[in-house]
N, C-alpha and C positions, 0 to 999 in steps of 0.2 A: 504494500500500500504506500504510495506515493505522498498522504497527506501529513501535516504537521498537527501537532499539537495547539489546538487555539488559543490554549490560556498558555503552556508554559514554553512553548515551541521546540518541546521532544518528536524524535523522529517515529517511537514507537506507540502508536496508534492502537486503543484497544475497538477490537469491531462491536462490543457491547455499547461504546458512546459515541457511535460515528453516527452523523444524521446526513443529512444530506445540501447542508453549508456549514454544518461545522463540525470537528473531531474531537478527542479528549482522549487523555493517554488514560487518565482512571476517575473515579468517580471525585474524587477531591475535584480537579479541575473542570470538571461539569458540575460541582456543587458550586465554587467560587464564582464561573462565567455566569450559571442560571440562576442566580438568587434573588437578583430580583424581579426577574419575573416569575418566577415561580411563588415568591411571595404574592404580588400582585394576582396572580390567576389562581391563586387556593384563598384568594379575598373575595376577588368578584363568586367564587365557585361556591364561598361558604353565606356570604349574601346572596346569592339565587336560592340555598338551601333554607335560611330563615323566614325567605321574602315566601318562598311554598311552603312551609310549614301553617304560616301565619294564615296564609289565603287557605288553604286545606280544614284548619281549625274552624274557620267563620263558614265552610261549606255544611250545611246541614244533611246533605244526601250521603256522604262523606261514611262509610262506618270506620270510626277509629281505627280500629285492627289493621286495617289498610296500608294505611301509609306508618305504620313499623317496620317494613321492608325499606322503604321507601327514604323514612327517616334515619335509617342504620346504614345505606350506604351513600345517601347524599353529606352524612357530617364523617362517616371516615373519608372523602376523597378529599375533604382540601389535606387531609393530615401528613400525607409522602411528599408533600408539597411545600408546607410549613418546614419538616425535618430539614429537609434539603436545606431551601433558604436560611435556617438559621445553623446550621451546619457549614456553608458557603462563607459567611458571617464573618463565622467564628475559624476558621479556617484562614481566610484573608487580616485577619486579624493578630491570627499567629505568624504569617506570611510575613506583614509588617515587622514585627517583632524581631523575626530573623531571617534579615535577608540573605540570597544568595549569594556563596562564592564569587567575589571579583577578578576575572578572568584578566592579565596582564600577560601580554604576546615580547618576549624581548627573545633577539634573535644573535646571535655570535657568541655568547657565553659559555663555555666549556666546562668538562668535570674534571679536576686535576686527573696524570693518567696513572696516579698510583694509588685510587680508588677506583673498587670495581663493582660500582653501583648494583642492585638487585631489584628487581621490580618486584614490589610482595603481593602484587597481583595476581603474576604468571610464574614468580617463581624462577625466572630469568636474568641472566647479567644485560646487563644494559649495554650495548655498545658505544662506543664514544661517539663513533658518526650519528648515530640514529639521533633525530629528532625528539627530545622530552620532554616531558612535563614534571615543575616541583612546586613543591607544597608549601606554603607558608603559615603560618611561623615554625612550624617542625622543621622546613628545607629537605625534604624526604624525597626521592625522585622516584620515577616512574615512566612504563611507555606512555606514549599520548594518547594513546586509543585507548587505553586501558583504564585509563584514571578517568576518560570521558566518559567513559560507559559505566563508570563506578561514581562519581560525582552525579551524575544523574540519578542513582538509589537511592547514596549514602551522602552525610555533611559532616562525616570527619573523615581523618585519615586511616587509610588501612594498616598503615604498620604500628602508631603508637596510641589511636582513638583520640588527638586530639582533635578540636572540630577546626573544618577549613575557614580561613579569612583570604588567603587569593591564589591562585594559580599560577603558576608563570610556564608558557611555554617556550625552553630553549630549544 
C-alpha cells in the first residue's frame, strides 16, 4: 500500500483504518484526527435520540414497550463515538506533553577507526563507510534503517533505555 499515514506520516498503513481519503497506521491516530467530529456526530446522534424519545412519550397510540428497543440502541450509539473523541483528547494531549525525537541530518563526521561500533538492533558491526545514525544524549550508534524502523515503535534507546531527544544522521 502506497499510502501514508494522515496524522503521523508513517509509511505503515493498517487496512482496518484506511477509508477512502484518508489512512491511519493505528487507532491512536484515527482517534487524534477524528475527534472532533466524532464528538460533534455522537451530539447531533444523541439529540435526535432525546428529540424521539420526547415526541414518542406525548404519542398516545404509542405502547411503551415499544420503543425499549428503540430506546437501548439509539443512547448506546453516540457512546463508541464519545470514547473515541475523548480518547483523541487525551491522547493529543499526551502528544503535546512529549514530543517527538528531533531529527538532525549532519553529514562528514566519522567514528574514530579504533572503535568498532555495534548496532544492538541487528547485532552487527557497523562499518565505517556505511551511513548512520546516533542517539542523543546516550551518542549510541546504529544502522539508519534500523533505528528508523525502531524510532517509529519505540522513544528510547535500545541499548541503555534512555528516552531519545534527537537523532543525528552521519
Amino acid at each position: 500500500m502506497n499510502k501514508r499515514c494522515t496524522q503521523c506520516g508513517i509509511n505503515r498503513i493498517s487496512v482496518y483504518w484506511t477509508f477512502k481519503n484518508s489512512a491511519f497506521c493505528s487507532y491512536r491516530c484515527y482517534a487524534i484526527n477524528s475527534a472532533g467530529i466524532l464528538l460533534l456526530l455522537s451530539s447531533v446522534f444523541a439529540f435526535i435520540f432525546v428529540a424521539s424519545m420526547v415526541g414518542m412519550s406525548f404519542a398516545p397510540s404509542v405502547d411503551p414497550a415499544l420503543y425499549i428497543p428503540f430506546a437501548v440502541a439509539l443512547s448506546l450509539g453516540p457512546v463508541p463515538g464519545y470514547i473515541t473523541s475523548v480518547l483523541g483528547y487525551i491522547y493529543r494531549k499526551q502528544d503535546k506533553k512529549n514530543p517527538p525525537a528531533k531529527l538532525e541530518y549532519s553529514e562528514g563526521e566519522s567514528i574514530p577507526e579504533e572503535d568498532n561500533p555495534i548496532c544492538s538492533i541487528c547485532n552487527k558491526t557497523l562499518d565505517l563507510e556505511e551511513k548512520h545514525s546516533e542517539i542523543e544524549p546516550c551518542g549510541h550508534l546504529f544502522h539508519r534503517e534500523h533505528l528508523a524502523k525502531w524510532i517509529s515503535e519505540n522513544e528510547k534507546c535500545p541499548t541503555c533505555d534512555k528516552p531519545i531527544e534527537k537523532v543525528k544522521f552521519v
